[in-house]
C-alpha positions in Angstrom: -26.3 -70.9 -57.1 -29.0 -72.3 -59.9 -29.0 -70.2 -62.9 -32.3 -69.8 -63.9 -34.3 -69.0 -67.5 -35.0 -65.6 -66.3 -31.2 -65.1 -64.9 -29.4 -66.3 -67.8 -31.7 -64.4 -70.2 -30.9 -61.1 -67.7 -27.2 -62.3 -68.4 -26.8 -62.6 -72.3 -29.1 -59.2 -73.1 -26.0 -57.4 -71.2 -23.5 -59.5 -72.9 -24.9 -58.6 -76.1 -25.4 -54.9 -75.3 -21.9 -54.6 -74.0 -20.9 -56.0 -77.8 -20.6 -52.8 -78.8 -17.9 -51.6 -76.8 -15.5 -53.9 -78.1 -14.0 -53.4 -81.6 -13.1 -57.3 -82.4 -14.5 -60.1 -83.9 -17.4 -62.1 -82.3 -14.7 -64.4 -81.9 -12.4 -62.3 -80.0 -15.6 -60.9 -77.8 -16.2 -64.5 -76.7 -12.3 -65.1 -75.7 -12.5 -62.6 -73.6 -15.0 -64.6 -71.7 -13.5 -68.0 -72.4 -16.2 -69.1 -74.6 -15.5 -70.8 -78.0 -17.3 -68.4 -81.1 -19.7 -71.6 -81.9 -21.1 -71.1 -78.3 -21.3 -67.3 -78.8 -23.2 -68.0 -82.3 -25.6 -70.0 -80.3 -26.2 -67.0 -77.6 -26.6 -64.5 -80.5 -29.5 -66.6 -82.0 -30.9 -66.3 -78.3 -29.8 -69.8 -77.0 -29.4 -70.2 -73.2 -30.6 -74.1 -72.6 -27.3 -76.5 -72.2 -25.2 -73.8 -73.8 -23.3 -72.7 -70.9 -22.5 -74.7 -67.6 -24.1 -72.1 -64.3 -20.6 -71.9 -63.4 -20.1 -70.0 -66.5 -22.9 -68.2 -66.4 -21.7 -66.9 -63.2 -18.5 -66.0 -64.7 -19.6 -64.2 -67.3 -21.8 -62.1 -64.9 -19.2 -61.1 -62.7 -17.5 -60.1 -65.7 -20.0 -57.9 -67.0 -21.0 -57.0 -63.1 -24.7 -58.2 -63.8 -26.3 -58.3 -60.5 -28.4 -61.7 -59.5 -30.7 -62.6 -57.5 -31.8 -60.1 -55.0 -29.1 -57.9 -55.0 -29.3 -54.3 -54.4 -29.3 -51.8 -57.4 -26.2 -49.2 -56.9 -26.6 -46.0 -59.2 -23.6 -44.2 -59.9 -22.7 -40.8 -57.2 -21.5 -38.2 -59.4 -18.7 -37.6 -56.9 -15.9 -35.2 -56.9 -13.9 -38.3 -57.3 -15.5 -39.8 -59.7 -16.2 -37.1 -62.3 -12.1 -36.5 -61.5 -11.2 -40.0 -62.9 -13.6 -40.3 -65.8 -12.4 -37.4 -67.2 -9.0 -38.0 -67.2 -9.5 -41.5 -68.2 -11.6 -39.8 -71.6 -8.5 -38.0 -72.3 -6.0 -40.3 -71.4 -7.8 -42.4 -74.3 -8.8 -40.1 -76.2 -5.2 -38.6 -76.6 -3.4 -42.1 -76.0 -1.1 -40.6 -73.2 -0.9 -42.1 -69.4 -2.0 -40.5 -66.4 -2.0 -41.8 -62.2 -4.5 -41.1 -59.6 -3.1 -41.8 -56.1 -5.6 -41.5 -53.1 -6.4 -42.6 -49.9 -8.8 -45.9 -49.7 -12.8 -46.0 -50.1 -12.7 -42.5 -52.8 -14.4 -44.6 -55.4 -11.6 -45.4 -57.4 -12.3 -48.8 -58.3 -15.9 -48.0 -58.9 -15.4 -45.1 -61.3 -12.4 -47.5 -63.5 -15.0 -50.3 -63.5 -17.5 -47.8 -64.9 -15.7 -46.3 -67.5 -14.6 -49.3 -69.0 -17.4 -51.1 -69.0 -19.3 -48.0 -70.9 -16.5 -46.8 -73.2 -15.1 -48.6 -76.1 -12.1 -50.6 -76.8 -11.4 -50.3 -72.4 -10.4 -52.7 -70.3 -9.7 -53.0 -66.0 -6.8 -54.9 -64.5 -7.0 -55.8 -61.0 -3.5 -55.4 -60.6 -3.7 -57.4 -56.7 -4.9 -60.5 -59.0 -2.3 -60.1 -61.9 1.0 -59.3 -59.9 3.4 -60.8 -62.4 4.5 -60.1 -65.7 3.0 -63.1 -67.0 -0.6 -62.9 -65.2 -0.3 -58.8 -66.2 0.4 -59.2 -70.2 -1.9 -62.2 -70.0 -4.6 -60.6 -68.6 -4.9 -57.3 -71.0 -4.5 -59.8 -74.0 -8.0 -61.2 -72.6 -9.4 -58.6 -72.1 -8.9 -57.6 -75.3 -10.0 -61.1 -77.0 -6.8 -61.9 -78.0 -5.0 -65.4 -77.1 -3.9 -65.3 -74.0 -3.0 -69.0 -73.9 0.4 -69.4 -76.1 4.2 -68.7 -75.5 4.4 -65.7 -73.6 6.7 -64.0 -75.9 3.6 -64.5 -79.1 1.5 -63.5 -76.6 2.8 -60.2 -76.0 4.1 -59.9 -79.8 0.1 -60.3 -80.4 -0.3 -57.4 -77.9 1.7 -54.8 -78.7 0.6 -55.4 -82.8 -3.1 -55.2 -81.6 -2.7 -52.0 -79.7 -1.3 -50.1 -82.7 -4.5 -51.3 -85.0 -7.4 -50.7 -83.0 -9.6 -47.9 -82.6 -8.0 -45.7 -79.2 -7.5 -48.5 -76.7 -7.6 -47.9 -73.1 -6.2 -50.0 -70.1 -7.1 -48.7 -66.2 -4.2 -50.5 -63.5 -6.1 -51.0 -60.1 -3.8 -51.9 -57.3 -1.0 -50.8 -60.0 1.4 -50.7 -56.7 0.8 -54.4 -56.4 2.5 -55.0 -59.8 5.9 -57.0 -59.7 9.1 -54.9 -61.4 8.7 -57.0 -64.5 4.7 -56.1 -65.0 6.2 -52.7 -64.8 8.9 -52.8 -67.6 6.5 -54.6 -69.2 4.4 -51.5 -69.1 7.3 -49.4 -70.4 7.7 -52.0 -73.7 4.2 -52.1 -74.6 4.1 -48.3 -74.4 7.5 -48.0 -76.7 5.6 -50.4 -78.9 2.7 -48.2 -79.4 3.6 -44.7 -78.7 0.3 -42.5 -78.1 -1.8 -45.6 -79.4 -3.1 -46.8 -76.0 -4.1 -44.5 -72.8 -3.0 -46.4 -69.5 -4.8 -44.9 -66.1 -2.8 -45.9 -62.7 -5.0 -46.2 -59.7 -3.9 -46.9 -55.9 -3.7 -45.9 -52.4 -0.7 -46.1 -49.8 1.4 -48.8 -51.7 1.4 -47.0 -54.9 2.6 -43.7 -53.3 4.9 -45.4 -50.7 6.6 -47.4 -54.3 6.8 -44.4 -56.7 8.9 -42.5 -53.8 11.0 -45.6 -53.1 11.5 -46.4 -56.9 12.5 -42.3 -56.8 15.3 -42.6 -54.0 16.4 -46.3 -55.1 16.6 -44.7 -58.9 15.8 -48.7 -59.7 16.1 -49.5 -63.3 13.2 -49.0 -65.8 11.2 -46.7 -63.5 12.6 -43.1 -64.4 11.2 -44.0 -68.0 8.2 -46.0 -66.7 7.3 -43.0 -64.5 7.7 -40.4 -67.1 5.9 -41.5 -69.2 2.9 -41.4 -66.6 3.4 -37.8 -66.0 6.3 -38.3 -63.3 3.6 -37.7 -60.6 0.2 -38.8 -59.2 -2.8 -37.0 -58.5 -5.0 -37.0 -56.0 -8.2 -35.3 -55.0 -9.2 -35.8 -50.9 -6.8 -32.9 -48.7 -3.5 -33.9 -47.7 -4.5 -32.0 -44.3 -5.7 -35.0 -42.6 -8.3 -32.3 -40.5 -10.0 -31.9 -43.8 -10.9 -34.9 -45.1 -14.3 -35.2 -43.3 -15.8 -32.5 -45.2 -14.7 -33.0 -48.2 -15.9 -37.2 -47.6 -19.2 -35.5 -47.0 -19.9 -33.6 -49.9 -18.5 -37.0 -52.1 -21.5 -38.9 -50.1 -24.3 -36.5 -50.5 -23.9 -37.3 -54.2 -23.6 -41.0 -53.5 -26.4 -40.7 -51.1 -28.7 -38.9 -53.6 -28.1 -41.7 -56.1 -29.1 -43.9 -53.5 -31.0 -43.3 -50.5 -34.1 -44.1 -50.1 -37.0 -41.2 -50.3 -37.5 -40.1 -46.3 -34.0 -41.3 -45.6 -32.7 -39.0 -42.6 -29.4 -38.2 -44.1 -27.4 -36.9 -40.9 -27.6 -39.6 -39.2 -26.6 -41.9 -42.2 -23.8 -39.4 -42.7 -22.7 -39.6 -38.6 -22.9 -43.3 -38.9 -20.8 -44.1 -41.8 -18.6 -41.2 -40.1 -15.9 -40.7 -43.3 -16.3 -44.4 -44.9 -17.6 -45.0 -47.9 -17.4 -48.7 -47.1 -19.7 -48.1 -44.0 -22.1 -45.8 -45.9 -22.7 -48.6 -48.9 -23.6 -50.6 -46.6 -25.9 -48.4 -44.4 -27.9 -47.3 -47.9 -28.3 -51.3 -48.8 -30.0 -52.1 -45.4 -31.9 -49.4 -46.1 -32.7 -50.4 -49.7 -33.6 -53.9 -48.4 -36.4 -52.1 -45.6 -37.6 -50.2 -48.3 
């Protein structure tokens, strides 16, 4: 894909605007995104010719979740699910204590930790499925935070847990925390002894994250009793555990996302009999209609 004038123009306002959510120096803001602080003096004066390869561009877009192109818009539902997670995410921050959210797939998880932390200060989202390890994991929330992420692991985290007590009320949302390998999760553990009620930590997954907090239980492995009390000792979910129930309550959740959405004139029952309980299907019924439009 070309990056155009008008894209990359689209690109820096939002990487500018999104400046102040992050507590650093310029030079830590542009780590996070792999760019050097001369480069990032160079956006600020409103530079965008031969400053950034369209590779990078892209990057940074992704990033910041800037939509090119001719991409749909998506508003925000304000879902059962939704209003659920951002508030305990606010507190969990706010107070600098840990909290888990287990639910089935397509609730909005993902979609509610990517908003929050791209709209509240000093918070960053780990995609846990890309940053299994303990290396990848402490490597990836010292970028986030601008820090360097690029020296001996054991400066690296040093850098980490030091930075976590200074800031202003850090926050770190887990996606896909059940894909983390056992030493991402003592890792967890030692940057939480390092800065007690400094940081909030959110835990977000399905299936896997249930199916390894009960295992971890029985197995009584090493590390997760503490690990695990110190996120509550228990997850929370939101959709019925009767599995007879779960339709109507995935209705009301898509009204809202629907409302946000649709179309005016959109015949809602039979968008709501077509995505049938997925919010997957649903997205992707509101886009084609977005696109007819």
């Amino acid at each position: 894909m070309n990056i155009d004038q008008e894209v990359r123009k689209k690109i820096l306002n939002i990487l500018l605007q999104q400046r102040g959510n992050f507590d650093g120096s310029d030079a830590q803001y542009a780590l996070s995104f792999d760019i050097n602080k001369s480069i990032y003096n160079r956006l600020k004066n409103g530079e965008t010719e031969k400053v950034l390869s369209d590779k990078k561009w892209i990057t940074i877009a992704r990033h910041l979740g800037v939509q090119l192109g001719d991409e749909i818009q998506w508003y925000k539902g304000e879902t059962n699910v939704f209003q659920y997670i951002t508030t305990q995410m606010t507190i969990c921050k706010a107070e600098g204590i840990s909290g888990m959210f287990c639910d089935r797939p397509e609730t909005g998880k993902t979609f509610a930790a990517q908003w929050f932390c791209t709209n509240t200060k000093n918070s960053i989202y780990i995609d846990c499925s890309l940053n299994k390890s303990k290396d990848d994991f402490v490597r990836a929330i010292s970028k986030g935070f601008g820090l360097n992420y690029t020296a001996k692991y054991k400066d690296v985290f040093a850098d980490l847990a030091y930075y976590l007590n200074v800031i202003h009320k850090p926050f770190i949302a887990l996606d896909e925390a059940g894909d983390l390998s056992y030493g991402a999760e003592l890792e967890i553990k030692a940057l939480w002894n390092a800065a007690p009620y400094r940081c909030g930590w959110y835990k977000l997954g399905a299936e896997g994250l249930k199916k390894k907090l009960e295992r971890n239980q029985i197995m009584e492995k090493v590390g997760y009793a503490e690990n695990n009390s110190r996120f509550g000792n228990k997850f929370n979910r939101l959709t019925p555990v009767v599995a007879d129930e779960n339709l109507e309550f995935w209705k009301e959740e898509a009204l809202a996302i629907i409302k946000a959405n649709a179309p005016a004139g959109t015949d809602i029952q039979t968008l709501l009999t077509k995505a049938n309980g997925s919010n997957r299907v649903l997205r992707n019924q509101l886009i084609k209609l977005k696109r007819q439009s």
